[in-house]
Backbone and ligand atoms as CSV (ligand in chain L), in Angstrom:
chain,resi,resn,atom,element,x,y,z
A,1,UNK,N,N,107.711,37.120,45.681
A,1,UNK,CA,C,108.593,37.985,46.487
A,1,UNK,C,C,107.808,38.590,47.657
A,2,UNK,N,N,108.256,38.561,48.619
A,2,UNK,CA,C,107.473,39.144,49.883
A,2,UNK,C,C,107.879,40.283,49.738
A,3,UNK,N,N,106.207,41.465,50.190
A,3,UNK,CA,C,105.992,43.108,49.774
A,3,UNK,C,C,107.302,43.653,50.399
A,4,UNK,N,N,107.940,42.836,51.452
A,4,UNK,CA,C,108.742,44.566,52.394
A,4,UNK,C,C,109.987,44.303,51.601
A,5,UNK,N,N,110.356,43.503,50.341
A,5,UNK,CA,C,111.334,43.638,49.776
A,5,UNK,C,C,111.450,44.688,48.696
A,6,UNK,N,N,110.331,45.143,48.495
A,6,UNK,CA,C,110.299,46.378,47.352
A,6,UNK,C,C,110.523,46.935,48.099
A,7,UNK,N,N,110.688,47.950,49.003
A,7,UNK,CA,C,111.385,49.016,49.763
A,7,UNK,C,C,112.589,48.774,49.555
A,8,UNK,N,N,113.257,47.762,50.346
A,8,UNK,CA,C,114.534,47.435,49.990
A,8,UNK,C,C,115.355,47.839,48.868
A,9,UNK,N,N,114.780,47.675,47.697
A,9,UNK,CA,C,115.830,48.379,46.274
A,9,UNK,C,C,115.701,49.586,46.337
A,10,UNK,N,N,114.903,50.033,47.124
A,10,UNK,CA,C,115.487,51.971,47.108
A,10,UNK,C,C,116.516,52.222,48.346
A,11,UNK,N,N,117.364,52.989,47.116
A,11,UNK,CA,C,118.952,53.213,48.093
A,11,UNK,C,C,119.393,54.285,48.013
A,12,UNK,N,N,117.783,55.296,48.021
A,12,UNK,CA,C,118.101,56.385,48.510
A,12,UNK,C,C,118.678,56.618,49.933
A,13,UNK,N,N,119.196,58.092,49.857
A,13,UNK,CA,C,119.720,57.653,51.725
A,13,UNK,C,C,118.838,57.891,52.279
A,14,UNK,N,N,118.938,57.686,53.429
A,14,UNK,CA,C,118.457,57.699,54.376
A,14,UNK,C,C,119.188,58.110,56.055
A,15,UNK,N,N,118.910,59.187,56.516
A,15,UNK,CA,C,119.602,59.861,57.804
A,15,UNK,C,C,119.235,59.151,58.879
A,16,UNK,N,N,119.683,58.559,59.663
A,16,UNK,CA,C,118.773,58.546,61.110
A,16,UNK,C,C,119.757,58.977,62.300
A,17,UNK,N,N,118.942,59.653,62.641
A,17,UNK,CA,C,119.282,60.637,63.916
A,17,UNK,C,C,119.947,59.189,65.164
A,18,UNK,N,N,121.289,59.453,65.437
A,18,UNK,CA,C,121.271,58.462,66.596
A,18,UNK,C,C,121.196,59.282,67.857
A,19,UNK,N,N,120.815,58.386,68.586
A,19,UNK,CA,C,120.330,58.771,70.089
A,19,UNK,C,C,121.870,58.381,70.952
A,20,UNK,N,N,122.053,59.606,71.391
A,20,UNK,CA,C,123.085,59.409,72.369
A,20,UNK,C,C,122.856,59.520,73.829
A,21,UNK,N,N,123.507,58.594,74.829
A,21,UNK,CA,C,122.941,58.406,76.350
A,21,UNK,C,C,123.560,60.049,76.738
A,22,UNK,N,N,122.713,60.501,77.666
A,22,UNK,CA,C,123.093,61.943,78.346
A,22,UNK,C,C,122.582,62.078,79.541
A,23,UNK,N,N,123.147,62.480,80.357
A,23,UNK,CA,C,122.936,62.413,81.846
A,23,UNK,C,C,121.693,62.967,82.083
A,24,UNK,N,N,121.057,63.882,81.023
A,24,UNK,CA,C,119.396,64.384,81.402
A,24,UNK,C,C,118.651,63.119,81.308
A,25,UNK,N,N,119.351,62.052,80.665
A,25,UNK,CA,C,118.358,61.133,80.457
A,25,UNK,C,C,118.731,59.759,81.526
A,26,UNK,N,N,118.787,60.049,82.576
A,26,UNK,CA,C,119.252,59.576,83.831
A,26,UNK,C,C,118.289,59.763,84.916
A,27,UNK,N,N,117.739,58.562,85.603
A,27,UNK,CA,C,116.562,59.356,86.535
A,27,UNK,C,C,117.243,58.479,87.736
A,28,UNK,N,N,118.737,58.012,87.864
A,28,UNK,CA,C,119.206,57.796,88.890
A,28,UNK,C,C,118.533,56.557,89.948
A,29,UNK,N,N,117.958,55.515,89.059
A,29,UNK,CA,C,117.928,54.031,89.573
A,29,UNK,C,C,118.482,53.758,88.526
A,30,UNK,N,N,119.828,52.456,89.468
A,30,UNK,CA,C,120.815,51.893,88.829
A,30,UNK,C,C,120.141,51.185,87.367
A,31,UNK,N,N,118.924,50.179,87.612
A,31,UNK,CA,C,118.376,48.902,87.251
A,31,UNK,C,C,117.298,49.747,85.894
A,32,UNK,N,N,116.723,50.687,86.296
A,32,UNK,CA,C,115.973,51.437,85.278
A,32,UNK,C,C,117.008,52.138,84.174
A,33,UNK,N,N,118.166,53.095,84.741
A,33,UNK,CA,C,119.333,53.979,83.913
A,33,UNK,C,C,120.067,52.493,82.652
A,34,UNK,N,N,120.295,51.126,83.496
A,34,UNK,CA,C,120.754,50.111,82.783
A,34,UNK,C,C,120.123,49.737,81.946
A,35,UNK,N,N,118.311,49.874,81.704
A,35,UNK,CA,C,117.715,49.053,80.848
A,35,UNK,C,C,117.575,49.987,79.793
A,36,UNK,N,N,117.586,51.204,80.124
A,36,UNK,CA,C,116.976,52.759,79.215
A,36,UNK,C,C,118.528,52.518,78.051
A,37,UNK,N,N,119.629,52.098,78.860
A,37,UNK,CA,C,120.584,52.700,77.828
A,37,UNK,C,C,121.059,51.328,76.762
A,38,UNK,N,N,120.579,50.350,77.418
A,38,UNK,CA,C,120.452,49.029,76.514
A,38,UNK,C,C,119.187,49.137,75.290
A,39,UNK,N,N,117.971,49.905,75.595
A,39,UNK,CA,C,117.362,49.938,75.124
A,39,UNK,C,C,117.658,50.918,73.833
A,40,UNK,N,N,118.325,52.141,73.973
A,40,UNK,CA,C,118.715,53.076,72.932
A,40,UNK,C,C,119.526,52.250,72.669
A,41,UNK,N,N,120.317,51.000,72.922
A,41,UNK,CA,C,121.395,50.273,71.586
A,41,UNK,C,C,120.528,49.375,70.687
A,42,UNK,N,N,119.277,48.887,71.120
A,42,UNK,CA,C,118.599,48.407,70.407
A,42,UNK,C,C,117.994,49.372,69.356
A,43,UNK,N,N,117.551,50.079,69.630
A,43,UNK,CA,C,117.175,51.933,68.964
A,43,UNK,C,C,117.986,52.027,67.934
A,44,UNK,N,N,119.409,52.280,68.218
A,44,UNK,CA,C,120.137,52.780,67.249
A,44,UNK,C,C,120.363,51.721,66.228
A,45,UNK,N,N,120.309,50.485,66.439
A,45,UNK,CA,C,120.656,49.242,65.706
A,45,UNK,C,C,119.490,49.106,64.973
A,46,UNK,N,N,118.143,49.577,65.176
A,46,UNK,CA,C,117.163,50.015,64.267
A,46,UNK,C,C,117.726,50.652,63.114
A,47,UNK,N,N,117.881,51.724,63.653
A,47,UNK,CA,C,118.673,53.051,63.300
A,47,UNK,C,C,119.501,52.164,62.083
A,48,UNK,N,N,120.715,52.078,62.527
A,48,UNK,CA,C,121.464,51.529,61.688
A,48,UNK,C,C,120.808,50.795,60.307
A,49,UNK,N,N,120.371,49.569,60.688
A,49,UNK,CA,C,119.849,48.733,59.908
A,49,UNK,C,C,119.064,49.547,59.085
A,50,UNK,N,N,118.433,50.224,59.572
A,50,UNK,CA,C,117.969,51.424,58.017
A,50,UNK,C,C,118.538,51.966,57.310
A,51,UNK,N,N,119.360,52.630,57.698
A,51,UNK,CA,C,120.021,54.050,57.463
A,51,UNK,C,C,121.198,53.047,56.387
A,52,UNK,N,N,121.706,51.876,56.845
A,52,UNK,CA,C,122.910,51.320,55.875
A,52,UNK,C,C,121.997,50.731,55.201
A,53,UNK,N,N,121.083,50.482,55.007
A,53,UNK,CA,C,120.283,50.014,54.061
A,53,UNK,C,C,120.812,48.692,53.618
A,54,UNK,N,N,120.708,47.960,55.262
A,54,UNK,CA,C,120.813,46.239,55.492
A,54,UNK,C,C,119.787,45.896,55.090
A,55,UNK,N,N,119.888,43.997,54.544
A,55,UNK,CA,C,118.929,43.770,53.817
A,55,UNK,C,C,117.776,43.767,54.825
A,56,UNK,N,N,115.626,43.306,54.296
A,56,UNK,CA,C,114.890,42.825,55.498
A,56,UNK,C,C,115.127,42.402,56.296
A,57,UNK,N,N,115.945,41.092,56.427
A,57,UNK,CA,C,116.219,40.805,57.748
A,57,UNK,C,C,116.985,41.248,58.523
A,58,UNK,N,N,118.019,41.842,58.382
A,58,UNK,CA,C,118.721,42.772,59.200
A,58,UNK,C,C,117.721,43.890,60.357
A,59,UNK,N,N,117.258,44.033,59.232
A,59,UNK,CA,C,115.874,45.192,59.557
A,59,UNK,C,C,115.275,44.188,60.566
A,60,UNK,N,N,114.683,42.943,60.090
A,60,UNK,CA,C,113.641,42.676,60.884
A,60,UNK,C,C,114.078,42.335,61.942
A,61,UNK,N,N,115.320,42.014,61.987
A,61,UNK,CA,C,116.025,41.099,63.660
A,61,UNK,C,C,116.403,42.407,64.068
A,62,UNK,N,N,116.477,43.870,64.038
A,62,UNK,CA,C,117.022,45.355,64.784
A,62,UNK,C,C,115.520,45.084,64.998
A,63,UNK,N,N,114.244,44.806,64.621
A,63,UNK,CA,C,113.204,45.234,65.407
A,63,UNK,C,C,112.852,44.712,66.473
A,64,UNK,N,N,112.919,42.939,65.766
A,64,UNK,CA,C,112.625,41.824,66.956
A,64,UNK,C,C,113.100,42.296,67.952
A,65,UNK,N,N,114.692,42.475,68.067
A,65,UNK,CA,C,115.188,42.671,69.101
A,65,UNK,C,C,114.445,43.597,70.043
A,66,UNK,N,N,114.403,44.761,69.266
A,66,UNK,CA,C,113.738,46.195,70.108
A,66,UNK,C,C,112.642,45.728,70.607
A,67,UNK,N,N,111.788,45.075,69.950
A,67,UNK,CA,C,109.815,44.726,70.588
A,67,UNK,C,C,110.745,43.852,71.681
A,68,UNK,N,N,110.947,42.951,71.765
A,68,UNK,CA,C,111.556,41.799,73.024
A,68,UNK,C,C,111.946,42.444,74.734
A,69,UNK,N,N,113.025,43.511,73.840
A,69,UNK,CA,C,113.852,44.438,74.763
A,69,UNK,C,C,112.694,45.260,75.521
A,70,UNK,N,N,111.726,45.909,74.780
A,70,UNK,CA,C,111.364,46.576,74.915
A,70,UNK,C,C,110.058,45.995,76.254
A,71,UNK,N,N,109.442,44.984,75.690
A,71,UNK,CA,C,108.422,44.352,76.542
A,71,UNK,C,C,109.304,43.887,78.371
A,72,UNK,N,N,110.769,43.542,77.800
A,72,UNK,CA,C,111.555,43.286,79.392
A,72,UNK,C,C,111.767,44.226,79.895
A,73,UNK,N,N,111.802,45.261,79.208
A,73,UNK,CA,C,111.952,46.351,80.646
A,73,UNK,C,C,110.633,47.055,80.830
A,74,UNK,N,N,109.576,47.096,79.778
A,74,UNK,CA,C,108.542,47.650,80.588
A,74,UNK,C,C,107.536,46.639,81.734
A,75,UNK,N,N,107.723,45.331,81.248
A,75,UNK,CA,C,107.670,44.349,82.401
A,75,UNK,C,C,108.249,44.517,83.978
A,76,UNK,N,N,109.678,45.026,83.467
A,76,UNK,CA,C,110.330,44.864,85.055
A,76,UNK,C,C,110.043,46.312,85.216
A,77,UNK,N,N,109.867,47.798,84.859
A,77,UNK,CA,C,109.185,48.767,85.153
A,77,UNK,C,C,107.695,48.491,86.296
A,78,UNK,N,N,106.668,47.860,85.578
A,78,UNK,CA,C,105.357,47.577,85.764
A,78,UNK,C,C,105.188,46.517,87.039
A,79,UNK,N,N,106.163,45.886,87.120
A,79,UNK,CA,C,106.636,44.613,88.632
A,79,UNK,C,C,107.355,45.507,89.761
A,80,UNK,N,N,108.017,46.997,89.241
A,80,UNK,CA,C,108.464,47.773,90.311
A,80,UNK,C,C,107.571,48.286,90.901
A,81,UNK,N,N,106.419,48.600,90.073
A,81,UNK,CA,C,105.475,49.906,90.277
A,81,UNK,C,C,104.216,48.544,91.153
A,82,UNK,N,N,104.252,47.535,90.836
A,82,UNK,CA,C,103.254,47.154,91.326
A,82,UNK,C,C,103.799,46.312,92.833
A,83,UNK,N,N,104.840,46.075,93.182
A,83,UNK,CA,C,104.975,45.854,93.919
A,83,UNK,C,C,105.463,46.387,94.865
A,84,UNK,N,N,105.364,47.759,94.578
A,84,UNK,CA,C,105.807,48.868,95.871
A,84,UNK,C,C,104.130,49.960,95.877
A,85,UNK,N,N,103.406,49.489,95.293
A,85,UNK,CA,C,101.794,50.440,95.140
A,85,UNK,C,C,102.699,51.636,94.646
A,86,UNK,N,N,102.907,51.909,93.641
A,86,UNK,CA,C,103.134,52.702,92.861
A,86,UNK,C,C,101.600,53.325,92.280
A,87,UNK,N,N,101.518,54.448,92.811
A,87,UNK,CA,C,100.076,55.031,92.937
A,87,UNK,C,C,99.713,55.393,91.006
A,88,UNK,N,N,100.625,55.614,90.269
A,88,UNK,CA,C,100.696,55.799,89.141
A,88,UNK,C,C,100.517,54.753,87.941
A,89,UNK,N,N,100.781,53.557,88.702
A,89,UNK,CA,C,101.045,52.557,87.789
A,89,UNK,C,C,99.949,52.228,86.993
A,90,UNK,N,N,98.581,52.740,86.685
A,90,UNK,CA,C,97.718,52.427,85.286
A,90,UNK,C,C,97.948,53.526,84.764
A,91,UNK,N,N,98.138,54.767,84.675
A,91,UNK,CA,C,98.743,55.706,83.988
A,91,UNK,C,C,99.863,55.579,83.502
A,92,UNK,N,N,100.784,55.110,84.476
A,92,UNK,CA,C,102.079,54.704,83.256
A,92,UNK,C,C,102.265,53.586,82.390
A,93,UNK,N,N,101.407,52.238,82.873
A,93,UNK,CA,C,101.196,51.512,81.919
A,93,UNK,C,C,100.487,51.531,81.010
A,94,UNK,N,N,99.767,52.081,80.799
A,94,UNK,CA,C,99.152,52.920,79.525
A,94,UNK,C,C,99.692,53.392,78.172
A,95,UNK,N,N,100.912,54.026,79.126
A,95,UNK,CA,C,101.880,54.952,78.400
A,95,UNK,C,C,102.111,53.536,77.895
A,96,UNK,N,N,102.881,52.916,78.132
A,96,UNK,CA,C,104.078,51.437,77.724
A,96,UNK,C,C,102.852,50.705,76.546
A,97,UNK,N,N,101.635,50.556,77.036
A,97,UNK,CA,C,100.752,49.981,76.237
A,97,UNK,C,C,100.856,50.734,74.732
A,98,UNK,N,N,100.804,51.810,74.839
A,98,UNK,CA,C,100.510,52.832,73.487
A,98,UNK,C,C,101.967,52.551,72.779
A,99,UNK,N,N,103.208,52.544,73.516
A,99,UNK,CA,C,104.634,52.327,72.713
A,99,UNK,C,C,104.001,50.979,72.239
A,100,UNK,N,N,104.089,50.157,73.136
A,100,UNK,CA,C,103.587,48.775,72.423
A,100,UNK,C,C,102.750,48.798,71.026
A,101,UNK,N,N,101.774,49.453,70.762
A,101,UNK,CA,C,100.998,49.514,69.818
A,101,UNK,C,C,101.658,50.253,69.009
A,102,UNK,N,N,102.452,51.490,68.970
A,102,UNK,CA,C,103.219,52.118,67.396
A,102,UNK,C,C,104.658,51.526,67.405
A,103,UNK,N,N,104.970,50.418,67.933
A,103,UNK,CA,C,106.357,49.693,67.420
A,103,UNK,C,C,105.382,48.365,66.871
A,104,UNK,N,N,103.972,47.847,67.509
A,104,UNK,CA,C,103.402,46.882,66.301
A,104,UNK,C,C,102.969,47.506,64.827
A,105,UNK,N,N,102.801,49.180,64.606
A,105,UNK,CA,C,102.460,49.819,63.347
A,105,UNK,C,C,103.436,49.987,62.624
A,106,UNK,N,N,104.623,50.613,63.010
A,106,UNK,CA,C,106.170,50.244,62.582
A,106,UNK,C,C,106.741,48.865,62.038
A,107,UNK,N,N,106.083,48.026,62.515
A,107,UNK,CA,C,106.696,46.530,62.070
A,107,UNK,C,C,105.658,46.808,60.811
A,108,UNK,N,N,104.629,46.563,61.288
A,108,UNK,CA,C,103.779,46.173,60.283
A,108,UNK,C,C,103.785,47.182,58.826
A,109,UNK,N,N,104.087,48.401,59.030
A,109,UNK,CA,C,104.445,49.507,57.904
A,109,UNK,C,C,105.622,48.891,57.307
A,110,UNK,N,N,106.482,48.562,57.986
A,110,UNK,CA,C,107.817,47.806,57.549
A,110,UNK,C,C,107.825,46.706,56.089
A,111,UNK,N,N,106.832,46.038,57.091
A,111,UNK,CA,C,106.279,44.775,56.130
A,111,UNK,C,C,105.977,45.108,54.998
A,112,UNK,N,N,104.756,46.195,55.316
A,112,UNK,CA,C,104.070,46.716,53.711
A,112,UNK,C,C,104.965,47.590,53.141
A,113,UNK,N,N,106.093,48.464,53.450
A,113,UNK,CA,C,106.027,49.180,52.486
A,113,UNK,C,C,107.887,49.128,52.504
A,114,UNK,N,N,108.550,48.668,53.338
A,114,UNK,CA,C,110.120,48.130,53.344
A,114,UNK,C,C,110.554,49.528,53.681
A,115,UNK,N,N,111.912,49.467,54.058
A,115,UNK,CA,C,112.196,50.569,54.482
A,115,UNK,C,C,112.440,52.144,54.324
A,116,UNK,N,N,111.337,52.723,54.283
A,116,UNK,CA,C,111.135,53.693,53.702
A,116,UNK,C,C,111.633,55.213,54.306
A,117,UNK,N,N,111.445,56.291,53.860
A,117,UNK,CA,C,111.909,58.070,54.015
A,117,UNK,C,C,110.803,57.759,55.549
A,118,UNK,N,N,109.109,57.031,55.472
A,118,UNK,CA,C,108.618,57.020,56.727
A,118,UNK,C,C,108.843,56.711,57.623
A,119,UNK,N,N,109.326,55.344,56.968
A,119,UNK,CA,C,109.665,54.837,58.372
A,119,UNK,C,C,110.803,55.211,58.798
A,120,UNK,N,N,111.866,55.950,58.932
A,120,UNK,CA,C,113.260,56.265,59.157
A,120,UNK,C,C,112.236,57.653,60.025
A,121,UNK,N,N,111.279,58.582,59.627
A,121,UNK,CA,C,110.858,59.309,60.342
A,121,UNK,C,C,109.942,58.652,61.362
A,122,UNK,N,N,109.435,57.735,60.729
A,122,UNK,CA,C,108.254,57.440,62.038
A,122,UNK,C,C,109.626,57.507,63.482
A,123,UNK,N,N,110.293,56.512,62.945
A,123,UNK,CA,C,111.709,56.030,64.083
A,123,UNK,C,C,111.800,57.311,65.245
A,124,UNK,N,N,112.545,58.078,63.925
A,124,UNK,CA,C,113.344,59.333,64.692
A,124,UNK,C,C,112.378,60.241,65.414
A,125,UNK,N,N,110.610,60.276,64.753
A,125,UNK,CA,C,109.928,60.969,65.462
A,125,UNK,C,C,109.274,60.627,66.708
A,126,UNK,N,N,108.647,59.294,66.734
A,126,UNK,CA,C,107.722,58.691,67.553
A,126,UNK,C,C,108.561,57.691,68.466
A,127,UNK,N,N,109.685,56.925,67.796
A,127,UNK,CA,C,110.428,55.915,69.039
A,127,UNK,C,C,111.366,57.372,69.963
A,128,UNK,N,N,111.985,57.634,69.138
A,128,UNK,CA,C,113.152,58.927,69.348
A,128,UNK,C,C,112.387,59.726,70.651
A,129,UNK,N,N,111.474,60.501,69.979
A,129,UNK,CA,C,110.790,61.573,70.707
A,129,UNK,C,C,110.320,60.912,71.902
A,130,UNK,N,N,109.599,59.833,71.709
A,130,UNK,CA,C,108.580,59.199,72.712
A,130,UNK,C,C,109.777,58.893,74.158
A,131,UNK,N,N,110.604,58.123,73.653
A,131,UNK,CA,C,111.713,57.439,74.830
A,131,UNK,C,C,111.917,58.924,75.229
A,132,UNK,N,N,112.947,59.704,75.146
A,132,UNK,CA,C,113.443,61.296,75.628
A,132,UNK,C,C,112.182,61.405,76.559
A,133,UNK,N,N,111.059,61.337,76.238
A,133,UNK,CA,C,109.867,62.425,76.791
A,133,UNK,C,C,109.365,61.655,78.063
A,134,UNK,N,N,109.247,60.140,77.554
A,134,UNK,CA,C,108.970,59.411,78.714
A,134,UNK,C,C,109.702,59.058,79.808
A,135,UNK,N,N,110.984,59.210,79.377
A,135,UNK,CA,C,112.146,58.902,80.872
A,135,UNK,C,C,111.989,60.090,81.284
A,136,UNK,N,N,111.999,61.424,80.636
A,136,UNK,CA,C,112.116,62.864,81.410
A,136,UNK,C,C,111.077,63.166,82.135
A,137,UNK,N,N,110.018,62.036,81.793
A,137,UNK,CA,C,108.963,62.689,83.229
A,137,UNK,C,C,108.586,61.400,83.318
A,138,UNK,N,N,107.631,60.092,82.910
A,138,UNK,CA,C,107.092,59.493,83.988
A,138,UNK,C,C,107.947,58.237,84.365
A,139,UNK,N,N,109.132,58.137,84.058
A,139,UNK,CA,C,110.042,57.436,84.500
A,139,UNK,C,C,110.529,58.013,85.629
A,140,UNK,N,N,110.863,59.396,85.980
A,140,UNK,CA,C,111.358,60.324,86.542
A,140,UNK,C,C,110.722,60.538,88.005
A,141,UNK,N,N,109.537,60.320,87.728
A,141,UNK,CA,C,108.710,60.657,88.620
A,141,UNK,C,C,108.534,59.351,89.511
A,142,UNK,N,N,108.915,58.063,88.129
A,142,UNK,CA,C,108.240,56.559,89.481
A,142,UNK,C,C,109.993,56.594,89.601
A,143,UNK,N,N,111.084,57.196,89.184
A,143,UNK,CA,C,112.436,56.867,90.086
A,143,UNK,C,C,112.230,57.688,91.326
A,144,UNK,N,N,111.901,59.060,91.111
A,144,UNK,CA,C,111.565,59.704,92.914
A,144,UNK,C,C,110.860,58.960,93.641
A,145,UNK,N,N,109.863,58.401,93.457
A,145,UNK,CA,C,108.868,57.749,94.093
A,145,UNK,C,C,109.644,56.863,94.821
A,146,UNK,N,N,110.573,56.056,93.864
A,146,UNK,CA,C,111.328,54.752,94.718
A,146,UNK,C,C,112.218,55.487,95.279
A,147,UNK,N,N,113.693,56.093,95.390
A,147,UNK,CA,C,114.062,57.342,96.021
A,147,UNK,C,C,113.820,57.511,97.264
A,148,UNK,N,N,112.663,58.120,97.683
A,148,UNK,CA,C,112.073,58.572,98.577
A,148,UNK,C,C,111.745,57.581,98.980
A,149,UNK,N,N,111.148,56.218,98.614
A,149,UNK,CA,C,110.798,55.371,99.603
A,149,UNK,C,C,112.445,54.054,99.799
A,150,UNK,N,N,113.596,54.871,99.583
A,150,UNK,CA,C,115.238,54.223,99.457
A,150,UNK,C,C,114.539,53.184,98.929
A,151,UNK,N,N,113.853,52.599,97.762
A,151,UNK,CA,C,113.766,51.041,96.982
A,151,UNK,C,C,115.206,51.178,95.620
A,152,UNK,N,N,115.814,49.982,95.987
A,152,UNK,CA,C,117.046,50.165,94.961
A,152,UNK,C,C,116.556,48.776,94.478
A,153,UNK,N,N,115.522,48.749,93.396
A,153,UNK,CA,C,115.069,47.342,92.732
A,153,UNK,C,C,116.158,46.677,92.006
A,154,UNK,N,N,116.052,44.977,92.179
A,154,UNK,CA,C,117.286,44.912,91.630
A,154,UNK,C,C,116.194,43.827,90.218
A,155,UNK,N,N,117.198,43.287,89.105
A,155,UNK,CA,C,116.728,43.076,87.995
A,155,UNK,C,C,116.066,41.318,88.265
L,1,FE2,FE,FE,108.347,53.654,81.749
């Protein structure tokens, strides 16, 4: 039996906080606001797949999806910033690097230990918290940037 199926028979509940789109979380480029709110449906479909306590794979295809999703828009983020000298852009890719690395600890916790009370918090604390914090400022800051220089990037 593969390990992340012992998580699976616990059916305790499990809460997960869904993330709802809100205009604070809007930094007003069309092409960035479109990928942020595709990206919280991948989020919540995490979400979900835990919380109903779908089998592993359910789980594992809400993640695939999210790592995939997640690498295309910080790609087309990192192609905005570099092709307008986005003076910020190793500081904010940094940021994207570090998400990259705790959605590979999340999978991999997944694996070992199936879907657990942690991982439903890692979710709600570190994906949850992290997205909110990062569109409210350094997303925010490279949408003024384009703004001010009128760049309306398209996808
Ligand atoms: Fe970003």
């Amino acid at each position: 039996m593969a390990p992340f199926q012992r998580g699976s028979k616990n059916k305790e509940s499990i809460d997960m906080a869904k993330v709802e789109w809100e205009s604070s979380l809007s930094v007003g480029i069309e092409l960035i606001d479109a990928q942020h709110k595709q990206w919280i449906e991948h989020l919540n479909d995490v979400g979900a797949a835990v919380e109903e306590h779908h089998g592993p794979d359910r789980i594992t295809d809400a993640l695939s999806f999210l790592i995939g999703y997640t690498k295309t828009h910080f790609d087309t983020e990192e192609k905005v910033m570099a092709e307008h000298d986005y003076p910020d852009l190793a500081a904010h890719r940094a940021k994207h690097e570090s998400m990259k690395d705790t959605l590979a600890d999340l999978v991999r916790d997944f694996e070992e230990e199936g879907a657990t009370h942690e991982l439903a918090n890692a979710i709600d604390t570190m994906l949850v918290s992290w997205l909110k914090r990062h569109i409210r400022t350094v997303d925010h800051l490279l949408a003024d940037f384009l703004k001010e220089k009128g760049i309306s990037p398209a996808a």
